[in-house]
C-alpha positions as CSV (number, residue, x, y, z in Angstrom):
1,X,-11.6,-15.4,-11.1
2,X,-10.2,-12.6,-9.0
3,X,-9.7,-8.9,-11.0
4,X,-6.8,-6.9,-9.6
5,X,-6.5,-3.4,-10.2
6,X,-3.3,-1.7,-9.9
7,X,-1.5,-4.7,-10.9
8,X,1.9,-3.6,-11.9
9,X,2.7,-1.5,-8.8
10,X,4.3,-1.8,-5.0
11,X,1.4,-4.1,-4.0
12,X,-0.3,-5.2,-6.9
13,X,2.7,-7.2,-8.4
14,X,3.8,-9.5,-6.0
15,X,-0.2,-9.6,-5.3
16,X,-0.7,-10.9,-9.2
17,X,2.6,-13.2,-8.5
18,X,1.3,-14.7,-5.6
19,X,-2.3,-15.7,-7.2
20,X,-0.9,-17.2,-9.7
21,X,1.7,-19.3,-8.1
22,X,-1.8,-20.5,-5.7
23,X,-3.4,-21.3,-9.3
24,X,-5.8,-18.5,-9.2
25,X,-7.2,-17.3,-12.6
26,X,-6.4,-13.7,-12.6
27,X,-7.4,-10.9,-14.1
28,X,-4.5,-7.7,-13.7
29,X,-5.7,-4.2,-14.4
30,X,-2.6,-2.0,-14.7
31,X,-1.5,0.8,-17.4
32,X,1.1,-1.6,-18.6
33,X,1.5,-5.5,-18.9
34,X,5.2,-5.8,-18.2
35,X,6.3,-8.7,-15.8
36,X,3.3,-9.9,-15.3
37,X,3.3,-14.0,-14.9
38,X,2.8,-16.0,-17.8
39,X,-1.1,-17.2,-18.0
40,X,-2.4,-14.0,-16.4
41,X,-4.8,-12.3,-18.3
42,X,-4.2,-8.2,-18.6
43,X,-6.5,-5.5,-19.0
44,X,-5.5,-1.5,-19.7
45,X,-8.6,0.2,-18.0
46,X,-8.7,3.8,-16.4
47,X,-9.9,3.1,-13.3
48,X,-11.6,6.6,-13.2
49,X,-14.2,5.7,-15.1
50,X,-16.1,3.4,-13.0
51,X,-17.9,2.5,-16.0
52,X,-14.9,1.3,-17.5
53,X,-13.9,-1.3,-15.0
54,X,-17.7,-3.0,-15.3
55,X,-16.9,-5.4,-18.1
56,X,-13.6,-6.8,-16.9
57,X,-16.0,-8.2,-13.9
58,X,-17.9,-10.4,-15.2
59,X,-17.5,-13.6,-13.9
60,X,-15.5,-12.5,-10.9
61,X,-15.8,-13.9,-8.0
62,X,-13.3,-11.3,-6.1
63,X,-11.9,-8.1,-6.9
64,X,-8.8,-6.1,-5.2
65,X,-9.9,-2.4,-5.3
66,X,-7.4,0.5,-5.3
67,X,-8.3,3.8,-4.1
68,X,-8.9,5.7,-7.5
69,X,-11.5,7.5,-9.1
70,X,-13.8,10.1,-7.9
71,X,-16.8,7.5,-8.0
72,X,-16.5,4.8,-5.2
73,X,-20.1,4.1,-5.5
74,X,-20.1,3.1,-8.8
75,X,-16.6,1.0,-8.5
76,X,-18.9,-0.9,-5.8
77,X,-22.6,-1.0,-8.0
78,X,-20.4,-2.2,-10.5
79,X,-19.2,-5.2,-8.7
80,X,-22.0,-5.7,-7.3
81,X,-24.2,-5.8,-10.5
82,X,-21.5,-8.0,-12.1
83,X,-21.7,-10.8,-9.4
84,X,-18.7,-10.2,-7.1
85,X,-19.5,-11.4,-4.2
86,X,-15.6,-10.3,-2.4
87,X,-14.0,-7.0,-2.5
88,X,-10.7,-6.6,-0.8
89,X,-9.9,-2.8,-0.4
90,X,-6.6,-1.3,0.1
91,X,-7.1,1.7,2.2
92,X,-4.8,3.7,4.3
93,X,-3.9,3.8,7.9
94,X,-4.8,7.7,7.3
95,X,-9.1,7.0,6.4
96,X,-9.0,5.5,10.4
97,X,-6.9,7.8,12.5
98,X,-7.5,11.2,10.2
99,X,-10.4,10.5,8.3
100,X,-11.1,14.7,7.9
101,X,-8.2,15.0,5.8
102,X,-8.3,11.2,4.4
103,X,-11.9,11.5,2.9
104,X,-11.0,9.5,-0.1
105,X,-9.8,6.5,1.4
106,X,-12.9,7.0,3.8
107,X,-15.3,7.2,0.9
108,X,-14.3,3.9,-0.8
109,X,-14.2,2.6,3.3
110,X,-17.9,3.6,3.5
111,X,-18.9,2.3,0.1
112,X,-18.2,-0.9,0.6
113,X,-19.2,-1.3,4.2
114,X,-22.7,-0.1,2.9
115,X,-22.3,-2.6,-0.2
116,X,-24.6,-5.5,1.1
117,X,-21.4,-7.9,-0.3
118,X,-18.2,-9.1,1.7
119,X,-15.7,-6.8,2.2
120,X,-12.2,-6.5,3.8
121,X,-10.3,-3.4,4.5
122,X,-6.4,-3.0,4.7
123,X,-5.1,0.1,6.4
124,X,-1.5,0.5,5.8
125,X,0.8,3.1,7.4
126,X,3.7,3.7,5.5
127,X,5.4,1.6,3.4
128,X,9.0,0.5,3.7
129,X,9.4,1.3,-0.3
130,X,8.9,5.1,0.7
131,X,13.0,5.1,0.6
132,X,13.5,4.5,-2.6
133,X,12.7,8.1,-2.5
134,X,16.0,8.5,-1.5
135,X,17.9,6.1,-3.8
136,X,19.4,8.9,-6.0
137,X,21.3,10.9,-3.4
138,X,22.1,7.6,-1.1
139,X,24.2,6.3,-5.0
140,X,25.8,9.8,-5.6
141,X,26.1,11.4,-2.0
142,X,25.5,8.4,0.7
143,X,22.9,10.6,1.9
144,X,19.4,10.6,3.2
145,X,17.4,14.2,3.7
146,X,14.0,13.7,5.5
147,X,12.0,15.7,8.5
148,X,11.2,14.8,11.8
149,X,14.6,12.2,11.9
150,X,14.1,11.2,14.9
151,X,9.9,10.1,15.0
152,X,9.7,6.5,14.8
153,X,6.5,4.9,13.0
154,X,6.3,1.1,12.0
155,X,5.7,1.2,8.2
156,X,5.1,-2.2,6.3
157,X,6.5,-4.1,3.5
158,X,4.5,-4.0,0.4
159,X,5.1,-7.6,-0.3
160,X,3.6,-8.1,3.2
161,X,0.9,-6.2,2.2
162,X,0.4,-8.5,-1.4
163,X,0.7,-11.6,1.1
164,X,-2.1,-10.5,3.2
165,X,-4.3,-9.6,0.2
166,X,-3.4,-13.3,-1.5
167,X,-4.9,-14.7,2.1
168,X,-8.0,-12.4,2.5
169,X,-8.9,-12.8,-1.5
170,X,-8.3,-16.6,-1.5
171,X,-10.1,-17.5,1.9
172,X,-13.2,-16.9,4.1
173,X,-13.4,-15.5,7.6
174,X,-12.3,-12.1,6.7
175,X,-15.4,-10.7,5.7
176,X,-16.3,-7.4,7.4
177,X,-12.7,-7.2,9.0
178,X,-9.9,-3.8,8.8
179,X,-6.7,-5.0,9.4
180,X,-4.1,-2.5,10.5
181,X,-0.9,-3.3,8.6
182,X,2.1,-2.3,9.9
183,X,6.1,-3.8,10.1
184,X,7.1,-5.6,13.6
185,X,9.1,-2.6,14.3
186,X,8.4,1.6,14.6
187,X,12.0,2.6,13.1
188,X,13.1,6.8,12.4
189,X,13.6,8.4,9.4
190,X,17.6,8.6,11.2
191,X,17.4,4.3,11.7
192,X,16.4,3.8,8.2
193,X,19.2,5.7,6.9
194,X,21.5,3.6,9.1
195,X,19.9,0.7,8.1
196,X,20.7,1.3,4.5
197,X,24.4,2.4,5.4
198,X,24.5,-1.1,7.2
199,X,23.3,-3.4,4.4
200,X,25.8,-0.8,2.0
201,X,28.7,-1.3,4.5
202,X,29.3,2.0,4.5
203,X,28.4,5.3,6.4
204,X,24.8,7.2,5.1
205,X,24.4,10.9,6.4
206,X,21.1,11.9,7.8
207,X,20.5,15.5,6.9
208,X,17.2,16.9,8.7
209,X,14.8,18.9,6.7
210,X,12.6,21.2,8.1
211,X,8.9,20.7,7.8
212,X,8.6,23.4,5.2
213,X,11.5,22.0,2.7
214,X,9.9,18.6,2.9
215,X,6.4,20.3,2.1
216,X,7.7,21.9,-0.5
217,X,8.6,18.3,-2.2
218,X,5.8,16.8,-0.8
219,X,3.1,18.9,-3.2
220,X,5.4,18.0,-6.2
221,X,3.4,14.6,-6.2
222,X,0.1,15.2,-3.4
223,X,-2.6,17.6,-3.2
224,X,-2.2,20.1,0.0
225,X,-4.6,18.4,2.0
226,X,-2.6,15.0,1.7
227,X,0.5,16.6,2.0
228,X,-0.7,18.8,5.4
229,X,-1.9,15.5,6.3
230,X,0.9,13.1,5.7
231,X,3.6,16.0,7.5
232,X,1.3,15.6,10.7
233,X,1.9,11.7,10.7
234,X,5.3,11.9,10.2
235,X,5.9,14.5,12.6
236,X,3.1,14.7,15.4
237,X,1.5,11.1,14.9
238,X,-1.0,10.4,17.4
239,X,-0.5,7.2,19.5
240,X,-2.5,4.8,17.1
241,X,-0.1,5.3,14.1
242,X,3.2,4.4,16.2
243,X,1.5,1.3,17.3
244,X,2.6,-1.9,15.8
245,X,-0.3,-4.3,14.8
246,X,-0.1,-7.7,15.1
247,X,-2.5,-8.4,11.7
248,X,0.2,-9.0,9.5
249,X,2.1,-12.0,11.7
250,X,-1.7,-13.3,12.7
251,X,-2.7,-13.6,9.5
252,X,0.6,-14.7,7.2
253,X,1.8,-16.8,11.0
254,X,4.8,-15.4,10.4
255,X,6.3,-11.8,12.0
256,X,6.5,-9.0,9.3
257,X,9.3,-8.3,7.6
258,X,11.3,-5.3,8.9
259,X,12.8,-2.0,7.1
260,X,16.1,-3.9,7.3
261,X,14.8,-7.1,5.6
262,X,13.5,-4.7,2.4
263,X,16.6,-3.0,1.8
264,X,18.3,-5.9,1.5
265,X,15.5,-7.8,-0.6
266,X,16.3,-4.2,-2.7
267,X,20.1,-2.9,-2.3
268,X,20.6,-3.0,-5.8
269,X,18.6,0.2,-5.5
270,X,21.2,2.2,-3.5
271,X,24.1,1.1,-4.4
């Protein structure tokens, strides 16, 4: 059995999908049970409260581990004492490059890697579904406001991200591995916006913000640190977060999908 947490969102539903379509009993840990595949089995849990998650692991063989909680040692003696014997954490590009500001990323990082039991860490860098951030204004304005428009990084497709967990959770040779997961591509703020005017057929207007309006948003939904830390990506990012990885392509054998394939797989959005 494999237990994923965080099963309804970006990367947990198409991760639960995929299982199951590869016949994997699964176990999906989400605040809601809506669209999940028929035959999955769904548990509400606050994932917190590592105490909580310790009974939905029994008899699992793997588990998919958000970054949640305030307790990453007792997500991972949890596991452990329940007889996991895989973890599969998703990270963020962020706990590797920045790991002062990242610290909790890092925590769960260090957790596992002093675990004893098989682990495998993704580090994502952005993800493409950041822009449906900008859905609202692109259906009433055809516009796109962001900072730094013109500082390309190569963020990733979540369902890129779900296919790589699928591989790592379902087969060996990954253990003690961090995979860098990133799209084939480092696109700007400015491309993305012309990317979604191209699949629209019709002109978007980039609008620059400065770094202070788009802190200013930013702590709506982050803590300082995070936000302080996410502006310095997006506007001075150091030479390891532009790079593009070739983890996703090596281990799906296939190139990752761009920013342009995920607005069209999700026009409907912005239209």
């Amino acid at each position: 059995m494999i237990v994923v947490t965080g099963a309804t969102g970006n990367v947990g539903r198409p991760l639960v999908q995929a299982l199951a379509e590869a016949g994997e009993q699964v176990t999906a840990v989400s605040r809601r049970a809506a669209g999940l595949p028929e035959g999955v089995t769904h548990r509400q849990v606050d994932l917190a409260a590592s105490g909580s998650l310790a009974p939905l692991l029994e008899g699992a063989d793997a588990l998919f581990l958000l970054v949640q909680g305030e307790d990453p040692q007792g997500v991972v003696d949890a596991a452990a004492a329940a007889g996991v014997r895989r973890i599969v954490l998703l990270s963020s590009q962020g706990a590797g490059t920045r790991p002062e500001v990242y610290r909790h990323p890092r925590a769960f990082e260090d957790a596992l890697r002093q675990s004893g039991l098989e682990w495998t860490v993704l580090r994502p860098g952005g993800f493409h579904s950041n822009a449906f951030g900008w859905a609202q204004t692109v259906r009433s304005q055809r516009t796109v406001a962001a900072p730094f428009g013109d500082v390309a990084l190569p963020s990733v497709d979540p369902a890129d991200i779900a296919e790589v967990a699928s591989v790592v959770l379902r087969q060996g040779g990954h253990a003690g591995r961090t995979y860098e997961l990133t799209g084939p591509a480092a696109i700007t703020p400015r491309g993305r916006a012309r990317a979604i005017g191209d699949a629209l057929g019709e002109q978007v207007r980039f609008v620059e913000q400065s770094r202070e309006q788009a802190r200013a948003e930013l702590l709506q939904v982050m803590p300082e640190p995070v936000v302080e830390g996410t502006l310095a990506i997006l506007g001075e990012p150091v030479p390891a977060e532009q790079q593009v990885s070739p983890d996703v392509e090596h281990l799906l054998g296939r190139p990752a999908r761009t920013f342009a394939d995920w607005v069209a797989g999700n026009l409907a959005a912005f239209r």
